[in-house]
TIDOMAR-78898 format. One record per atom (N, C-alpha, C): z, x, y; residue in three letters. Coordinates in steps of 0.05 Angstrom, whole numbers, plus 5000, padded with zeros to 4 digits. Each point is the difference from the previous one (the first is absolute). Layout:
ZXYALA;...
% end
This chain:
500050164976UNK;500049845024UNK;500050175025UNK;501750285002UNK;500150195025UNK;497250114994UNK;498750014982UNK;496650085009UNK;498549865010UNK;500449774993UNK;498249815018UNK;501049985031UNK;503050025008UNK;500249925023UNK;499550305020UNK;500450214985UNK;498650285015UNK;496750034996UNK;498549864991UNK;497950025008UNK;498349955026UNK;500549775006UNK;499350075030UNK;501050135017UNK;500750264998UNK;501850165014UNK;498750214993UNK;498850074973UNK;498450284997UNK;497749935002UNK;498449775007UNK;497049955001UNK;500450025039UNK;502049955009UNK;500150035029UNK;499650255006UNK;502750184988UNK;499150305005UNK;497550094994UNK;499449944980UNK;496850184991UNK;498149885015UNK;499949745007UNK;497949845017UNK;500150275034UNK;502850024996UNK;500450155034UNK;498950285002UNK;501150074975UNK;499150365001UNK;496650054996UNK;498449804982UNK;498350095005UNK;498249925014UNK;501349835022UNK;498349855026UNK;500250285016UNK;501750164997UNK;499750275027UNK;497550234987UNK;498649904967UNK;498850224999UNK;497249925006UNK;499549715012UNK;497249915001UNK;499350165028UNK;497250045003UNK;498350125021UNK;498649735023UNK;501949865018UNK;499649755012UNK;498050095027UNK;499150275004UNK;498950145028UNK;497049834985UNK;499050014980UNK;497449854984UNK;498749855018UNK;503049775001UNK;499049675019UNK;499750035024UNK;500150185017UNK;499650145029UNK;498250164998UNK;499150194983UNK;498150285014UNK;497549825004UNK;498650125014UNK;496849855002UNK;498150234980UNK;498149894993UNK;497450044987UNK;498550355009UNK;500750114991UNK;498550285001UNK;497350054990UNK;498350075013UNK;496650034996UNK;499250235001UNK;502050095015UNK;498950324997UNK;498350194980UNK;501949934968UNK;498550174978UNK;497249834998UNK;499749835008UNK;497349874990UNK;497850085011UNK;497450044981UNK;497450165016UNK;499149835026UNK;499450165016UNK;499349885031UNK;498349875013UNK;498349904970UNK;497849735005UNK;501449764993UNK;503050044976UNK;500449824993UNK;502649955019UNK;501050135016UNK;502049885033UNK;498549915011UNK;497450085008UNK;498249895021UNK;499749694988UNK;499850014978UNK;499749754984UNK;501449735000UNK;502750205001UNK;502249805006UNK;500349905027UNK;500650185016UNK;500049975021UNK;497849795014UNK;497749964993UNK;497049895006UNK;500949764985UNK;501449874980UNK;500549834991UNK;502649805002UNK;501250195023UNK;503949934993UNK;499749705011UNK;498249935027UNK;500349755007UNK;499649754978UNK;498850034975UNK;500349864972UNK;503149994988UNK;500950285001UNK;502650034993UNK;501250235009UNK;501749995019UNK;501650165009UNK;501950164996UNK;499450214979UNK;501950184994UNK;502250055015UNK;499250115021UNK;501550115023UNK;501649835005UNK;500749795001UNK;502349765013UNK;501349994975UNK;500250144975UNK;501549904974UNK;502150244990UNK;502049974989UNK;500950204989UNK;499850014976UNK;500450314993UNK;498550074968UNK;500149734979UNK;502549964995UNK;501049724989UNK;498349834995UNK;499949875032UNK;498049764998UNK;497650014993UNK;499050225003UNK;497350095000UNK;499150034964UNK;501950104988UNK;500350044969UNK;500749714994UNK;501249815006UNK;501349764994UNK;497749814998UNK;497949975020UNK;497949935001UNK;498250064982UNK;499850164973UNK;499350044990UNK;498649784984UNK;502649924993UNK;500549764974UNK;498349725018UNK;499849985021UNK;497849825013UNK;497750145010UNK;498849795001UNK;496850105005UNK;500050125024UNK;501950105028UNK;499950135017UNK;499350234996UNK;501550154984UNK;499250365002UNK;497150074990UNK;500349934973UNK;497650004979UNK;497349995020UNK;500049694994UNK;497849895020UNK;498650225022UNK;501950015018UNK;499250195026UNK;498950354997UNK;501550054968UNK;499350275002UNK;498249894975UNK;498249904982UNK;497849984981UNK;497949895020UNK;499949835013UNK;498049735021UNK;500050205024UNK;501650185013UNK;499450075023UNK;500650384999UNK;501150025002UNK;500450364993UNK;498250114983UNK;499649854986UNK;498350144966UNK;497249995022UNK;498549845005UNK;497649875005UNK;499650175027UNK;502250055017UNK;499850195021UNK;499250284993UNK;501950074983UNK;499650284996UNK;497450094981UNK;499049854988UNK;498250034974UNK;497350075023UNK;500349825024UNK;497350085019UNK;500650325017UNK;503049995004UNK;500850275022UNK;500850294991UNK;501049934974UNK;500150244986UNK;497950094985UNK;499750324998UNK;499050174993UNK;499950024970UNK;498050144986UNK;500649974973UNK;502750184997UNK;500050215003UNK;502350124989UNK;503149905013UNK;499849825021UNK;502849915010UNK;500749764978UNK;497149874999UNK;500749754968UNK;501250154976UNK;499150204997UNK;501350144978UNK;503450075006UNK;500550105026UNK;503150134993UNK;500349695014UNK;500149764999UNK;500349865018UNK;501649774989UNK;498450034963UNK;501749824980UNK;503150104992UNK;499050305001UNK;502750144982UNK;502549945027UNK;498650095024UNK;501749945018UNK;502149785012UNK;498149814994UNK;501449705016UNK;502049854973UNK;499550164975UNK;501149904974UNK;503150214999UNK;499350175007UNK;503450145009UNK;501249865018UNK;498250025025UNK;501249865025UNK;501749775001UNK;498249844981UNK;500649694994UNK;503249944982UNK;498950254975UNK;503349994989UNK;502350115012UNK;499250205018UNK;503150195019UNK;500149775026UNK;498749855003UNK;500549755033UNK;501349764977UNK;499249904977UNK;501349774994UNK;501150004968UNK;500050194988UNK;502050144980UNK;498449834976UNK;497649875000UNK;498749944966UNK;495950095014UNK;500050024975UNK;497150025007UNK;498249804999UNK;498450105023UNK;496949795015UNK;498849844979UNK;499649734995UNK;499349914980UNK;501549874975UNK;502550055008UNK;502349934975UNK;500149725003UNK;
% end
Protein backbone atom coordinates (compact mmCIF):
# COMPACT_ATOMS: atom_id res chain seq x y z
CA UNK A 1 0.00 0.00 0.00
CA UNK A 2 3.19 2.59 0.89
CA UNK A 3 4.20 1.85 -2.83
CA UNK A 4 1.41 2.89 -4.32
CA UNK A 5 0.99 6.02 -2.20
CA UNK A 6 4.95 7.01 -2.96
CA UNK A 7 4.51 6.73 -6.41
CA UNK A 8 3.47 9.83 -7.33
CA UNK A 9 6.18 11.30 -5.62
CA UNK A 10 8.98 9.43 -7.65
CA UNK A 11 7.23 9.93 -11.10
CA UNK A 12 7.23 13.81 -9.83
CA UNK A 13 10.90 13.74 -9.17
CA UNK A 14 11.94 11.99 -12.32
CA UNK A 15 9.24 13.97 -14.36
CA UNK A 16 11.47 17.15 -12.68
CA UNK A 17 14.99 16.05 -13.16
CA UNK A 18 14.68 15.19 -16.52
CA UNK A 19 12.72 18.28 -17.62
CA UNK A 20 16.25 20.28 -16.81
CA UNK A 21 18.02 17.93 -19.33
CA UNK A 22 15.69 18.89 -22.40
CA UNK A 23 17.30 21.51 -25.00
CA UNK A 24 14.01 24.15 -24.93
CA UNK A 25 16.51 27.11 -26.96
CA UNK A 26 14.94 24.57 -30.27
CA UNK A 27 11.41 26.45 -29.92
CA UNK A 28 13.15 29.93 -30.18
CA UNK A 29 16.30 29.71 -32.51
CA UNK A 30 15.24 30.71 -36.06
CA UNK A 31 16.03 28.71 -39.24
CA UNK A 32 19.74 28.77 -40.39
CA UNK A 33 20.52 28.68 -44.31
CA UNK A 34 23.72 29.34 -44.27
CA UNK A 35 25.15 25.63 -44.89
CA UNK A 36 22.78 25.45 -47.82
CA UNK A 37 24.20 25.87 -51.51
CA UNK A 38 23.55 29.51 -52.58
CA UNK A 39 21.04 28.91 -55.39
CA UNK A 40 19.14 27.02 -53.00
CA UNK A 41 18.97 30.38 -50.20
CA UNK A 42 18.37 32.39 -53.15
CA UNK A 43 15.58 29.92 -53.55
CA UNK A 44 14.26 30.24 -50.40
CA UNK A 45 14.51 33.43 -49.95
CA UNK A 46 12.70 34.09 -53.72
CA UNK A 47 9.98 31.91 -52.31
CA UNK A 48 9.58 32.82 -48.47
CA UNK A 49 6.49 35.05 -49.33
CA UNK A 50 4.69 31.29 -50.02
CA UNK A 51 6.18 30.41 -46.69
CA UNK A 52 8.09 32.24 -44.47
CA UNK A 53 10.84 30.72 -42.85
CA UNK A 54 12.18 33.67 -41.41
CA UNK A 55 9.12 34.58 -39.09
CA UNK A 56 9.27 30.82 -37.61
CA UNK A 57 11.28 29.21 -35.12
CA UNK A 58 13.26 26.03 -35.74
CA UNK A 59 10.32 24.18 -33.93
CA UNK A 60 7.59 25.43 -35.84
CA UNK A 61 9.22 25.24 -38.92
CA UNK A 62 10.03 21.29 -38.27
CA UNK A 63 6.44 21.02 -36.66
CA UNK A 64 5.01 21.95 -39.90
CA UNK A 65 6.31 19.21 -41.23
CA UNK A 66 3.62 16.76 -40.40
CA UNK A 67 1.18 19.37 -42.45
CA UNK A 68 1.34 20.14 -45.81
CA UNK A 69 3.11 23.62 -44.91
CA UNK A 70 6.79 22.71 -44.90
CA UNK A 71 6.79 19.81 -47.39
CA UNK A 72 4.64 21.48 -49.87
CA UNK A 73 6.74 24.78 -50.00
CA UNK A 74 10.09 23.13 -50.16
CA UNK A 75 8.96 20.03 -53.06
CA UNK A 76 6.22 22.76 -55.15
CA UNK A 77 8.46 25.74 -54.64
CA UNK A 78 12.27 25.47 -53.59
CA UNK A 79 12.77 22.21 -55.56
CA UNK A 80 11.23 23.81 -58.92
CA UNK A 81 13.30 27.07 -58.12
CA UNK A 82 16.43 25.63 -57.74
CA UNK A 83 16.32 22.78 -60.44
CA UNK A 84 16.15 26.08 -63.02
CA UNK A 85 19.04 28.27 -60.79
CA UNK A 86 21.36 25.79 -59.83
CA UNK A 87 24.24 24.58 -61.53
CA UNK A 88 24.90 21.03 -62.31
CA UNK A 89 27.46 20.52 -59.82
CA UNK A 90 25.59 22.69 -56.97
CA UNK A 91 22.51 19.97 -57.69
CA UNK A 92 24.93 17.49 -56.92
CA UNK A 93 26.44 18.77 -53.40
CA UNK A 94 23.01 20.30 -53.04
CA UNK A 95 21.10 16.90 -52.18
CA UNK A 96 23.78 15.64 -49.78
CA UNK A 97 23.67 19.10 -48.41
CA UNK A 98 20.11 20.19 -47.59
CA UNK A 99 19.66 16.31 -46.30
CA UNK A 100 22.26 17.07 -43.39
CA UNK A 101 20.97 20.46 -43.08
CA UNK A 102 17.47 19.26 -42.84
CA UNK A 103 18.35 16.53 -40.14
CA UNK A 104 20.85 18.99 -37.87
CA UNK A 105 17.70 22.11 -38.18
CA UNK A 106 14.84 19.50 -37.28
CA UNK A 107 16.52 16.28 -35.76
CA UNK A 108 14.70 13.42 -38.41
CA UNK A 109 15.36 13.18 -41.90
CA UNK A 110 13.78 15.03 -45.17
CA UNK A 111 11.18 12.74 -46.32
CA UNK A 112 10.45 10.65 -43.17
Amino acid sequence: MRVLQALPVVVALVSTATAFDKDYTYKHTSIDITPLEPCVQECMDQEKNRWDYTDMSRYQFCEAWFNPGTWNWIWDHVNKCARKRCTLEEAKNSRDTFDTWFKETCGFEFGS
